[in-house]
RODREN-164956 format. One record per residue (C-alpha): residue number from 0; x, y, z. Coordinates in Angstrom, 3 decimals, decimal comma, m for minus. Layout:
! RODREN-164956
- NUM_X_Y_Z;
...
This chain:
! RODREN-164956
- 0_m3,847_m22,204_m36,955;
- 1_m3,343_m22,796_m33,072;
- 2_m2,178_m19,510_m31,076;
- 3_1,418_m19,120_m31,107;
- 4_2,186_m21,770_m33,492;
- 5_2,100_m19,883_m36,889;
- 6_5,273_m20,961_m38,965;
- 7_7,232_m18,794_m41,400;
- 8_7,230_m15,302_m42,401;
- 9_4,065_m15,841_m45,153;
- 10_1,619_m16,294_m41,857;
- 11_2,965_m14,067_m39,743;
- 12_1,690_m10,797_m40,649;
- 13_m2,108_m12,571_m40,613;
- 14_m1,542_m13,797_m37,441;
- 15_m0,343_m9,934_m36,153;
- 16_m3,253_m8,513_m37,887;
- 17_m5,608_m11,384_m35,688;
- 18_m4,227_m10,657_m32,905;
- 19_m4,620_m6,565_m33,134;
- 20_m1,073_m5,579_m32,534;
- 21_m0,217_m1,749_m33,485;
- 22_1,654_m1,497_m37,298;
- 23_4,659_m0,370_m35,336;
- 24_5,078_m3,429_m33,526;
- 25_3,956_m5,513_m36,887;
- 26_6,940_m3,805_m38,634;
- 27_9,311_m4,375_m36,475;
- 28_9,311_m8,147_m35,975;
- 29_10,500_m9,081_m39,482;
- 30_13,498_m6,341_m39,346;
- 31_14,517_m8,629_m36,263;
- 32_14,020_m10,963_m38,268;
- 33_16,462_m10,487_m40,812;
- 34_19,074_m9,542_m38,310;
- 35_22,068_m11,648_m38,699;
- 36_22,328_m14,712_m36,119;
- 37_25,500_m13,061_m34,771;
- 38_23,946_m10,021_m33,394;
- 39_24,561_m10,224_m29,335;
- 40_21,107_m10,478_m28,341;
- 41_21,281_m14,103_m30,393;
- 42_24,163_m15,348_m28,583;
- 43_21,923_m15,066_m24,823;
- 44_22,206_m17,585_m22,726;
- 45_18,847_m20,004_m23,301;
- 46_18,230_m19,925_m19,705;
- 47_18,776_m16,040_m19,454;
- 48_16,582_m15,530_m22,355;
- 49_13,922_m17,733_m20,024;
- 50_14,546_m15,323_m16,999;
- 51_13,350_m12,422_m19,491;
- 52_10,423_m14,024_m21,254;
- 53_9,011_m14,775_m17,370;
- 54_10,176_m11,355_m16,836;
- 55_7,714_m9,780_m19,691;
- 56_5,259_m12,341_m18,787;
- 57_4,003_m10,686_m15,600;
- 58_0,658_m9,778_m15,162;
- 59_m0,095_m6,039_m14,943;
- 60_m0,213_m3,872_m11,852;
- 61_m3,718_m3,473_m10,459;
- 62_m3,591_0,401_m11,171;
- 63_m2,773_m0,335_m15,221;
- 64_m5,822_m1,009_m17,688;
- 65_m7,938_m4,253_m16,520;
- 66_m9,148_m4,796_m20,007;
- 67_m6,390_m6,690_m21,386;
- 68_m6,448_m8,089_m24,868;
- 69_m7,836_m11,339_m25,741;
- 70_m4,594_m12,608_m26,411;
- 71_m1,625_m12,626_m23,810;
- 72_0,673_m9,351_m24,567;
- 73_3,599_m11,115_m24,752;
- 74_3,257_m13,173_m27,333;
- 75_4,858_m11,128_m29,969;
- 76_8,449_m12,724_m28,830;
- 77_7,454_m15,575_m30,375;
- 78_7,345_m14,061_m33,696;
- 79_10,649_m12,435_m33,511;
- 80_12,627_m15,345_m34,576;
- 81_12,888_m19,139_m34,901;
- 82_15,491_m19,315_m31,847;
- 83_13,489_m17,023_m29,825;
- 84_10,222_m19,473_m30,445;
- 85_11,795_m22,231_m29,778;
- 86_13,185_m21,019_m26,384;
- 87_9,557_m19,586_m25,603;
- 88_7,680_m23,371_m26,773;
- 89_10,011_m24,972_m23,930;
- 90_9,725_m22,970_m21,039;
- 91_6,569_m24,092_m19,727;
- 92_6,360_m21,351_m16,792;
- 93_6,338_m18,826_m18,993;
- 94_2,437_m20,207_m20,678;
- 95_1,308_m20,731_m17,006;
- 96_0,214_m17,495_m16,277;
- 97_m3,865_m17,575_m16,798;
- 98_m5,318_m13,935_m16,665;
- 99_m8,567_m12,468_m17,035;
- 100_m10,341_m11,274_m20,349;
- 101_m8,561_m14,149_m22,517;
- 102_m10,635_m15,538_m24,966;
- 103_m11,645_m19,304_m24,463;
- 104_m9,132_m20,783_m27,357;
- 105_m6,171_m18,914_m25,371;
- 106_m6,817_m20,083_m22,435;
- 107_m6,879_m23,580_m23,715;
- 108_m3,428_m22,971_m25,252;
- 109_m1,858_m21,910_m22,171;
- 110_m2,976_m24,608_m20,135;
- 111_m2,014_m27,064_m22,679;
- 112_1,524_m25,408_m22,964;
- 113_1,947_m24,698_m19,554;
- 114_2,305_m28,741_m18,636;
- 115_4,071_m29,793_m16,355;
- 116_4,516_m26,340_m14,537;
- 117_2,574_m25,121_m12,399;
- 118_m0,326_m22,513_m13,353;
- 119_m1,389_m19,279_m11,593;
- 120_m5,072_m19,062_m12,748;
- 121_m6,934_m16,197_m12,461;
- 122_m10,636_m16,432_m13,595;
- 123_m13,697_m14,293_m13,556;
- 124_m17,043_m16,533_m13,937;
- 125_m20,403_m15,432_m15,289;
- 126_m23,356_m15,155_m17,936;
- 127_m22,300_m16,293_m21,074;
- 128_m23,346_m12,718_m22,464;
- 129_m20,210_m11,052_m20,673;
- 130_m17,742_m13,558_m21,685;
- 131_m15,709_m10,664_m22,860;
- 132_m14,839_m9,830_m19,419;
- 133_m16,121_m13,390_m17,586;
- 134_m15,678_m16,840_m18,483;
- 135_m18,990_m19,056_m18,957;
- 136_m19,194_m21,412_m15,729;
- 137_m18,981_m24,570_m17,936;
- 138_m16,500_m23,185_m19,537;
- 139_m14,314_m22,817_m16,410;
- 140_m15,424_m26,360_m14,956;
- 141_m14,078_m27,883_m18,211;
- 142_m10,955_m25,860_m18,085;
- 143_m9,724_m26,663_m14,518;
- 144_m11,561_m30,245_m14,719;
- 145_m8,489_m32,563_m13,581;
- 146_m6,472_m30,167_m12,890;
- 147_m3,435_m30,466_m10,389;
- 148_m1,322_m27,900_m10,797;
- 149_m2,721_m25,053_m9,728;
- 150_0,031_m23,297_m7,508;
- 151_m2,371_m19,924_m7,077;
- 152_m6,054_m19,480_m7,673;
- 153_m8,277_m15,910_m7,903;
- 154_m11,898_m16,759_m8,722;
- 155_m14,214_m13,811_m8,691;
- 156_m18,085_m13,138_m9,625;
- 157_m21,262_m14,164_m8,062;
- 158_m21,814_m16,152_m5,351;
- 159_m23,914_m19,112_m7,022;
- 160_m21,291_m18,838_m10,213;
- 161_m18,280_m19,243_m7,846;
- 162_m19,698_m21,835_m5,657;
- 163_m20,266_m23,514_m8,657;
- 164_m16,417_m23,700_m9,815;
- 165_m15,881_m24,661_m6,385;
- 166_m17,951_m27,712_m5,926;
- 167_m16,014_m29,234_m9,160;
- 168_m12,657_m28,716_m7,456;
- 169_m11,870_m32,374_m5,267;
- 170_m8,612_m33,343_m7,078;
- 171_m5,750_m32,753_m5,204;
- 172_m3,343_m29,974_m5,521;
- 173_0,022_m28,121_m4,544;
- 174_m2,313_m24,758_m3,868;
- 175_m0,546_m22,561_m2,430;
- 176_m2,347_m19,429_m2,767;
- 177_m6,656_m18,944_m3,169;
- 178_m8,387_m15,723_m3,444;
- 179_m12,686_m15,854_m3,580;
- 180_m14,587_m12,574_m4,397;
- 181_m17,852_m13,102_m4,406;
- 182_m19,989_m10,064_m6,074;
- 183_m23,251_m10,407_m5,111;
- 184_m24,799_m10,633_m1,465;
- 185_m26,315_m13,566_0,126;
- 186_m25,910_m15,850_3,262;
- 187_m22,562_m17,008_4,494;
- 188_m20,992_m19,330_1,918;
- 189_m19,657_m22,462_3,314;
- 190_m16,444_m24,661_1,340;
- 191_m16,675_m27,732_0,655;
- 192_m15,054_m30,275_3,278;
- 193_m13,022_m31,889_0,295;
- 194_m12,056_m28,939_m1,687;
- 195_m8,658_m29,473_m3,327;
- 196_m8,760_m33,177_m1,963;
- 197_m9,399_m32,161_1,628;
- 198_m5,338_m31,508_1,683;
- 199_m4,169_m28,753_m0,044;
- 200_m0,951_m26,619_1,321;
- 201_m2,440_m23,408_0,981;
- 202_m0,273_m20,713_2,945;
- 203_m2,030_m17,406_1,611;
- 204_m6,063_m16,493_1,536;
- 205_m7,693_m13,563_0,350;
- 206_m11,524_m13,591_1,011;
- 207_m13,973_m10,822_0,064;
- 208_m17,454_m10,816_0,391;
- 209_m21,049_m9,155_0,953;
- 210_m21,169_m11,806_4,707;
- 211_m18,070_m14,580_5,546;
- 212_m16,553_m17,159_3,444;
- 213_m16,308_m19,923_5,887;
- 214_m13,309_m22,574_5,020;
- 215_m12,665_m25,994_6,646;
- 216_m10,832_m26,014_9,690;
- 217_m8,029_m28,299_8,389;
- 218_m7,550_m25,358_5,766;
- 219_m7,015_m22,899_7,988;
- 220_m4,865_m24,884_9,772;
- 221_m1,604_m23,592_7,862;
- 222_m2,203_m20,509_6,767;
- 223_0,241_m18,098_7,112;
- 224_m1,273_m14,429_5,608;
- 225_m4,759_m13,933_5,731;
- 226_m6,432_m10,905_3,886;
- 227_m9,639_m10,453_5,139;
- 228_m12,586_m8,336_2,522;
- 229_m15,147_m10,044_4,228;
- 230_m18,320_m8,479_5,960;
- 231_m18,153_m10,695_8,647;
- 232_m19,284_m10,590_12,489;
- 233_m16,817_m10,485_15,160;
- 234_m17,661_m13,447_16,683;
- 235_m17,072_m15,862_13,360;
- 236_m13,959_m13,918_12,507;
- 237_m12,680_m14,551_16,161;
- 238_m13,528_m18,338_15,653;
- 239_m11,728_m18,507_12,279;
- 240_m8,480_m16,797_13,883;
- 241_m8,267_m19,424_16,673;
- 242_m7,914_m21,659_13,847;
- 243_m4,631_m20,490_12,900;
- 244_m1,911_m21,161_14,648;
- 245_0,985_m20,245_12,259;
- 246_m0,373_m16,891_10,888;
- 247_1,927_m14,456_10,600;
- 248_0,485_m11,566_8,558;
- 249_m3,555_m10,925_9,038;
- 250_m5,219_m7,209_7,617;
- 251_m8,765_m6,727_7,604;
- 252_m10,282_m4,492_4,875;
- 253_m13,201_m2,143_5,030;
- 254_m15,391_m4,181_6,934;
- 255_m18,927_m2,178_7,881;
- 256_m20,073_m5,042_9,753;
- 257_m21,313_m3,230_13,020;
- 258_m19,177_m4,603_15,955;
- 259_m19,781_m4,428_19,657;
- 260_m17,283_m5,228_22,584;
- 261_m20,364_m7,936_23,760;
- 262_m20,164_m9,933_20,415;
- 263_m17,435_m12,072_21,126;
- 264_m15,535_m13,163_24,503;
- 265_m12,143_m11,205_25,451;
- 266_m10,930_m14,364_27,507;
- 267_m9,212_m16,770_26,566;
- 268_m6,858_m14,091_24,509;
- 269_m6,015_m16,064_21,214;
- 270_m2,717_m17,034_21,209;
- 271_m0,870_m15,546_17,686;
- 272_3,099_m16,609_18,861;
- 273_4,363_m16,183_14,962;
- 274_1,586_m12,874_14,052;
- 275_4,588_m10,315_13,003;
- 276_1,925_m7,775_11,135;
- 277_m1,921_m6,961_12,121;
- 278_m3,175_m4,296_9,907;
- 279_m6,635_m2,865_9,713;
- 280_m7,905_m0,720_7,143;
- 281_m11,375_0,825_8,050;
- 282_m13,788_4,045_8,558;
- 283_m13,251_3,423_12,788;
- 284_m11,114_2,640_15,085;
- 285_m13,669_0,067_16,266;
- 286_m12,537_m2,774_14,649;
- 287_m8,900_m2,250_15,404;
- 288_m9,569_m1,909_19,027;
- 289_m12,071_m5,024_19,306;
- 290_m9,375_m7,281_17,631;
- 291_m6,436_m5,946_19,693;
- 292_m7,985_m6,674_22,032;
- 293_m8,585_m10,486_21,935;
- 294_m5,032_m11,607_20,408;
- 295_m2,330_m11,938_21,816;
- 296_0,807_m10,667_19,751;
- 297_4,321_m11,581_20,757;
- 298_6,788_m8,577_21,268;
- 299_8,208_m7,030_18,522;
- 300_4,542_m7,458_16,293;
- 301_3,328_m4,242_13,729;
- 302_0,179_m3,335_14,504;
- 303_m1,465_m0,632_11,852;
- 304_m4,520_1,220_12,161;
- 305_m5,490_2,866_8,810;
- 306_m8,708_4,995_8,832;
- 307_m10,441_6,610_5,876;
- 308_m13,117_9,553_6,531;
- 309_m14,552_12,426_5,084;
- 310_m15,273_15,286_7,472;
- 311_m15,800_15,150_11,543;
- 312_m17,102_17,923_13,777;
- 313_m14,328_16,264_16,281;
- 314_m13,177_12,942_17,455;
- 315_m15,589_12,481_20,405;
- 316_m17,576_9,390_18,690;
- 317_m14,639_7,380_18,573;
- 318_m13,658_8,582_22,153;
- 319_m13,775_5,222_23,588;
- 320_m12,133_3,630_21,037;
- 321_m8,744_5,579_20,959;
- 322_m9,326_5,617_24,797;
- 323_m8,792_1,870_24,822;
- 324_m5,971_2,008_22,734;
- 325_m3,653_4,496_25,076;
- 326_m2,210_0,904_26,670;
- 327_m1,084_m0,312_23,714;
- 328_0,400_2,921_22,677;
- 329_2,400_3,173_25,776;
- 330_3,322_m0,356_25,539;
- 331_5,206_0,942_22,560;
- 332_6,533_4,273_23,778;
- 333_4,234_6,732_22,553;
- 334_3,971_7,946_19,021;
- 335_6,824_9,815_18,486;
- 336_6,865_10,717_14,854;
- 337_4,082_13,052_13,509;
- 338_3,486_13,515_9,458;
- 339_1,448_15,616_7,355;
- 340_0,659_15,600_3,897;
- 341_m2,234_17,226_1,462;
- 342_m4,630_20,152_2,451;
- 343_m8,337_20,400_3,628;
- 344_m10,180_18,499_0,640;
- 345_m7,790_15,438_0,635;
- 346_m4,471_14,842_3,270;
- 347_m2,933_12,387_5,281;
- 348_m1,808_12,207_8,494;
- 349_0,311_9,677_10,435;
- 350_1,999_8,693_13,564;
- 351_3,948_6,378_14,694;
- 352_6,091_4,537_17,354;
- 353_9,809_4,199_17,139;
- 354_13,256_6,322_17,581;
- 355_14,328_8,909_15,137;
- 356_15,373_7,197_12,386;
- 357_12,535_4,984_12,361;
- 358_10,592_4,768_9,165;
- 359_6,333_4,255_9,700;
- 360_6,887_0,923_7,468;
- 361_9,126_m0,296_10,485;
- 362_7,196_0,962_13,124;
- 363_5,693_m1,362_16,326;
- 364_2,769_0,754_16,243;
- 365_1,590_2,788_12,589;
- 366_m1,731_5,016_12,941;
- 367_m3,206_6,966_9,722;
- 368_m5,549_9,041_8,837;
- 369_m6,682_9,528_5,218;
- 370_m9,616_12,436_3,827;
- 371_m10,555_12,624_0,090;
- 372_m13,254_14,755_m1,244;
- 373_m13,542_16,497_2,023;
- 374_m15,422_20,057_2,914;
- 375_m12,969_22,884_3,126;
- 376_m15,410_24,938_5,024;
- 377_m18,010_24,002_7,935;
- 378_m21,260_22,526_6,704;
- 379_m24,256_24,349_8,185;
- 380_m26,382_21,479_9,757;
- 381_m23,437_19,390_11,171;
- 382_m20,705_21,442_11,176;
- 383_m18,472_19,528_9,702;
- 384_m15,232_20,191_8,062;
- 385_m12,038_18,896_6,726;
- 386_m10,173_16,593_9,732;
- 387_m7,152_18,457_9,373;
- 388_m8,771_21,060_11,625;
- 389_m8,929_18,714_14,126;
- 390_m5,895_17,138_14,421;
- 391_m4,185_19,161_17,246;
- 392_m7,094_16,961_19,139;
- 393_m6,322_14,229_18,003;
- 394_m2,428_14,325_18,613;
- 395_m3,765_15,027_22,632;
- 396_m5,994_12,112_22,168;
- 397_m3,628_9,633_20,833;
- 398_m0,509_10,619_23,426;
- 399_1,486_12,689_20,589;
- 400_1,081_16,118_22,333;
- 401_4,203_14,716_24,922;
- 402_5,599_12,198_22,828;
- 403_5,997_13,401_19,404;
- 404_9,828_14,064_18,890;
- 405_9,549_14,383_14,653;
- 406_7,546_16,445_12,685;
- 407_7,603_16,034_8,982;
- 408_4,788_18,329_7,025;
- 409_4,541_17,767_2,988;
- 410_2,092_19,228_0,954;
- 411_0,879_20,522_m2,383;
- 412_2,007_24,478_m2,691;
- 413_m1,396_25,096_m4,369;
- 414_m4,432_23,360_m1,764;
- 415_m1,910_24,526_1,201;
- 416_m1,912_27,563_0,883;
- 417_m5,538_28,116_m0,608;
- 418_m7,422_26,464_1,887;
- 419_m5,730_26,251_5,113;
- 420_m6,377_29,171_7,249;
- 421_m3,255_30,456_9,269;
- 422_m4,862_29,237_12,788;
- 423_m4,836_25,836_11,337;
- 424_m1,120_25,775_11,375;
- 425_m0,894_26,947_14,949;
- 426_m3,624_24,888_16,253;
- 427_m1,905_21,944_15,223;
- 428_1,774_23,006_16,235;
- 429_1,181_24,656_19,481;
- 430_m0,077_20,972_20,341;
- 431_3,161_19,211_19,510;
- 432_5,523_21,328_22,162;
- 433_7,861_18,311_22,373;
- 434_9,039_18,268_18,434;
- 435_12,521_18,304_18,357;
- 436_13,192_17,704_14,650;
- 437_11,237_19,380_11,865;
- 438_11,353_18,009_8,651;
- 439_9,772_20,858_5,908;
- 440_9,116_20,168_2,174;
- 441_9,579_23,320_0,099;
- 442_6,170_24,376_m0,440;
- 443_4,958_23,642_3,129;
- 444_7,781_25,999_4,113;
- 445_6,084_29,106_2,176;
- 446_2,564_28,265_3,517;
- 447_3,992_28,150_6,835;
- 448_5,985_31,720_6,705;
- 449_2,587_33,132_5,182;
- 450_0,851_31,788_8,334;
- 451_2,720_33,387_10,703;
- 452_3,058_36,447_9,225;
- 453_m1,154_36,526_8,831;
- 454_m1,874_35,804_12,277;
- 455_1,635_36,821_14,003;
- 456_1,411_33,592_15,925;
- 457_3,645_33,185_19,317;
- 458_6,506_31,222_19,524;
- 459_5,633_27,463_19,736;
- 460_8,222_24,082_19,487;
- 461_10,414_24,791_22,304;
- 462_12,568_21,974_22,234;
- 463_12,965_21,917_18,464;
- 464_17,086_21,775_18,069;
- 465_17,188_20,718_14,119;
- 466_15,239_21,606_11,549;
- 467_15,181_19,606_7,676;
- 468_14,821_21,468_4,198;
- 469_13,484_19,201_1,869;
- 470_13,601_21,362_m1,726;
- 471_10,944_20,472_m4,450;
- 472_14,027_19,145_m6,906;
- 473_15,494_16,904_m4,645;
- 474_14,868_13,844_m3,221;
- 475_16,376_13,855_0,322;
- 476_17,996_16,500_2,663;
- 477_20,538_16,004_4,265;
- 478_21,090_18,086_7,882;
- 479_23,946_18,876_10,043;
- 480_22,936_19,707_13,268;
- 481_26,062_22,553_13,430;
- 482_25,092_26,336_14,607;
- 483_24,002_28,766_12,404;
- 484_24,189_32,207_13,254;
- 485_20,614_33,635_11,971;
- 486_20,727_37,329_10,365;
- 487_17,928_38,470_12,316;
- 488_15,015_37,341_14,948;
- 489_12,269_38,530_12,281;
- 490_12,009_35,556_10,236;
- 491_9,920_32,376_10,452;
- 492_12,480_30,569_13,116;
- 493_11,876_33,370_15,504;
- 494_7,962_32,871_15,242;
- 495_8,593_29,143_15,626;
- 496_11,856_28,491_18,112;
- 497_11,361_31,044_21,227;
- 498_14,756_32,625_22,464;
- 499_15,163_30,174_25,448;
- 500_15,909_27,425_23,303;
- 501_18,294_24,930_24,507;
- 502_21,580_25,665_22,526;
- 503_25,275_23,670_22,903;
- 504_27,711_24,983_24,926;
- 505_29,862_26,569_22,060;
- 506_26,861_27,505_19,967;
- 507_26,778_31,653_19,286;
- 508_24,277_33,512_20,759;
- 509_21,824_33,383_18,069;
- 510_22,497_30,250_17,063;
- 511_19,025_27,753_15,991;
- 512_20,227_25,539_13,580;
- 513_21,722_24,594_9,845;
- 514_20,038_23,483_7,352;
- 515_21,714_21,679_4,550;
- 516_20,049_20,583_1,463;
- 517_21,419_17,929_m1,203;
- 518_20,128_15,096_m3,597;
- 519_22,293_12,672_m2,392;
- 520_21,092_10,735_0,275;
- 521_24,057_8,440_0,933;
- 522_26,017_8,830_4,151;
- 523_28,880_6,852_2,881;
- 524_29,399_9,627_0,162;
- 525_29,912_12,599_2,399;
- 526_32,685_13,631_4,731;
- 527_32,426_15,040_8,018;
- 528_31,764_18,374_6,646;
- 529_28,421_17,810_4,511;
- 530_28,501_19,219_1,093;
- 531_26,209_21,612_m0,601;
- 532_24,349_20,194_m3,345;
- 533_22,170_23,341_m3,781;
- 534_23,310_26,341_m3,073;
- 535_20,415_28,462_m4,612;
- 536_17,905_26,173_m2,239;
- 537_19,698_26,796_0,643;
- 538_19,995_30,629_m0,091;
- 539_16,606_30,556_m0,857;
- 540_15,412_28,811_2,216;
- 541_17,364_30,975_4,274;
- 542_16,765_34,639_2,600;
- 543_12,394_33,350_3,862;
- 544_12,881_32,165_7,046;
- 545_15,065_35,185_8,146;
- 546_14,591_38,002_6,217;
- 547_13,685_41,367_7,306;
């Protein structure tokens, strides 16, 4: 019996069994099945039923299980009932989803069903002893053999297996999409001249490999995002940028190729008029720098810098790099917004261009910092720890010492307050003198009282004039920047806002500021006078930051 096309109830409990589903699932289908045809879900619109079956269809999230079953999951609903298979049979979309880890005969079946829609095709090629999780090349040549309907195309394993698929693939087709991952290293792998016909429409690319993938020019010609895996030289992936003109999202990924400012040309810049977002994710600043500077972005472009490390003993090896990027950073009017989540072994840090209510997503210029795994305490040979001990430096480094109007610190209670000394806090705070909005999560705000108290740190943030509560059970704050009469100068405010703060005209004497907390985070929904969604929070939040 062909996949999917078991009839009547007498097969269908074989077929479940075949196919592995769970008893519960087995058990259910023929109580649906003796529903009566007037039940509501029966009376559905065919081409709403269509919406939900493509719906259901969807391949997984990359975080979810990889090892799918040999069969596509959502087959059951064509068990359920005669309507609901007949609906499934004649939307075509719906079978043109190919995924990894399908068995051969399935595969078959859903290009066979899928006709005339177009097919996203995802394939992983190999031996014929891992078929389980690759596809035999022969196998995938006689699969895609004549095939023009390929609207996306992911084709991962080794380099001689892919190039293999590859060199098969000269009929013409309404690509839009094509992703190569090659597994294994070797020399620079050149496409074919005629690939897809020599005229595909691909708009998207996705290339990752051990050296550079290197397409046809007329290929490149209209691409519009390119995603970048590759460990390629400067110089080739300079050459392949100046090949496209209408490329409007590019992001480089953990390349470890070693760059130097001499590998490629600054002049002529190349010209990106339509680049909107240039992202690099790396372990250095290097590569950000080098690219920046040989394109040319219009105004208005997002540029992201994204760095992952483990421990520094400072930031004086990538001196020169954030050195060279202080024009840019200007360009954009300093990073303004300053953001800290996590602890010693693994945090984040951020900054970022824009005015107050600008979110890092949004931002002209995005900069990040990520740890994981990192040392807590100074290792003996190269002293190096944690880089949340160093970002005070940093923030002077990267202009955020005089810009940076918006603090926001989130953490976990528990690696907070274990291993973060109490200087931390104050090294990094006493550098940020022009904060005038602190945003505190609930936990951070307990770390941070237990700080001061430790050390009895001076007052720092002298032009802070609003200050957000952000408790554990809710997700937004919501702050009125009214006066609020503090019951004494003991508390954590004290410690943080010295006395000279600037206060309004009708503010009281000891006013600093009021902190409001709620769940609701819709403007619309409150009146001038905010409401109080938690009282206990904000008695709570007040009680530590000025009690006795």
């Amino acid at each position: 019996m062909i996949p999917g096309c078991g009839r009547g109830h007498s097969s269908q409990k074989a077929t479940w069994r075949g196919m592995g589903l769970p008893r519960w699932k087995r058990d259910l289908f023929p109580k649906l099945n003796a529903a009566t045809s007037v039940h509501p879900i029966h009376q559905l619109p065919v081409e709403l039923l269509q919406k939900i079956f493509t719906c259901l269809a969807e391949p997984r999230l990359p975080d979810h299980d990889p090892f799918l079953q040999i069969y596509p999951e959502w087959i059951a609903i064509t068990y359920v009932c005669r309507h609901w298979r007949a609906v499934a049979l004649n939307h075509h979309s719906l079978w043109g989803i190919i995924t990894p880890n399908l068995s051969l005969t399935w595969l078959k079946v859903l290009m066979a069903r899928s006709a005339p829609a177009q097919v996203d095709v995802e394939l992983r090629v190999g031996h014929v002893s891992l078929k389980r999780m690759c596809l035999c090349v022969d196998d995938a040549i006689a699969l895609l053999s004549g095939c023009t309907r390929m609207r996306s195309f992911r084709l991962l394993g080794s380099r001689g297996d892919v190039c293999a698929v590859l060199d098969t693939l000269r009929n013409t087709t309404s690509i839009h999409s094509l992703s190569l991952s090659l597994w294994e290293p070797g020399p620079p792998v050149f496409l074919p001249e005629d690939l897809f016909g020599g005229q595909a429409p691909i708009r998207h690319i996705h290339f990752t490999a051990d050296r550079c993938i290197v397409a046809p020019r007329w290929l490149l010609r209209g691409i519009t995002h390119f995603t970048s895996g590759e460990q390629i030289p400067l110089l080739d992936l300079v050459d392949a940028l100046r090949q496209m003109p209408a490329l409007v999202q590019f992001a480089l990924q953990h390349c470890r190729t070693h760059w130097e400012d001499i590998d490629a040309p600054r002049e002529p810049l190349i010209e990106m008029p339509h680049l909107r977002d240039f992202s690099v994710h790396a372990d250095s600043p290097r590569y950000f720098t080098l690219l920046n500077q040989r394109l040319a972005l219009p105004r208005g472009a997002k540029r992201r810098l994204e760095l992952r490390t483990l421990a520094v003993a400072g930031w004086q090896r990538w001196l020169r790099w954030f050195t060279a990027l202080l024009p840019t950073i200007e360009a954009a009017n300093g990073l303004q917004h300053v953001y800290l989540s996590g602890g010693a072994r693994e945090g984040t840090f951020r900054m970022w261009t824009g005015d107050m209510a600008t979110a890092y997503e949004d931002a002209e210029l995005f900069f990040e910092v990520y740890w994981y795994g990192s040392p807590a305490t100074s290792m003996d040979q190269q002293r190096l720890t944690s880089p949340i001990f160093h970002l005070g430096g940093l923030c002077d480094l990267l202009g955020a010492t005089k810009r940076g109007r918006r603090l926001v610190l989130e953490g976990d209670l528990a690696t907070t307050r274990s291993e973060l000394p109490a200087l931390c806090w104050w090294r990094l705070l006493e550098r940020l003198p022009a904060v005038e909005k602190l945003e505190l999560h609930a936990n951070v705000v307990k770390a941070l009282y237990a700080a001061w108290e430790e050390v009895g740190a001076p007052a720092v943030l002298p032009a802070l004039q609003q200050i957000q509560f952000v408790p554990a059970d809710a997700a937004m704050t919501i702050v009125e920047p009214r006066p609020f009469v503090a019951p004494t100068r003991k508390g954590i405010i004290s410690r943080i806002v010295p006395s000279k703060v600037a206060r309004s005209p009708n503010s009281p004497a000891n006013a600093i500021v009021s902190v409001v907390p709620s769940s609701n985070g819709t403007d619309d929904a409150l009146p001038s006078a905010v409401r109080i969604h938690d009282e206990r929070s904000l008695e709570g939040l007040i009680t530590l930051l000025h009690r006795t």
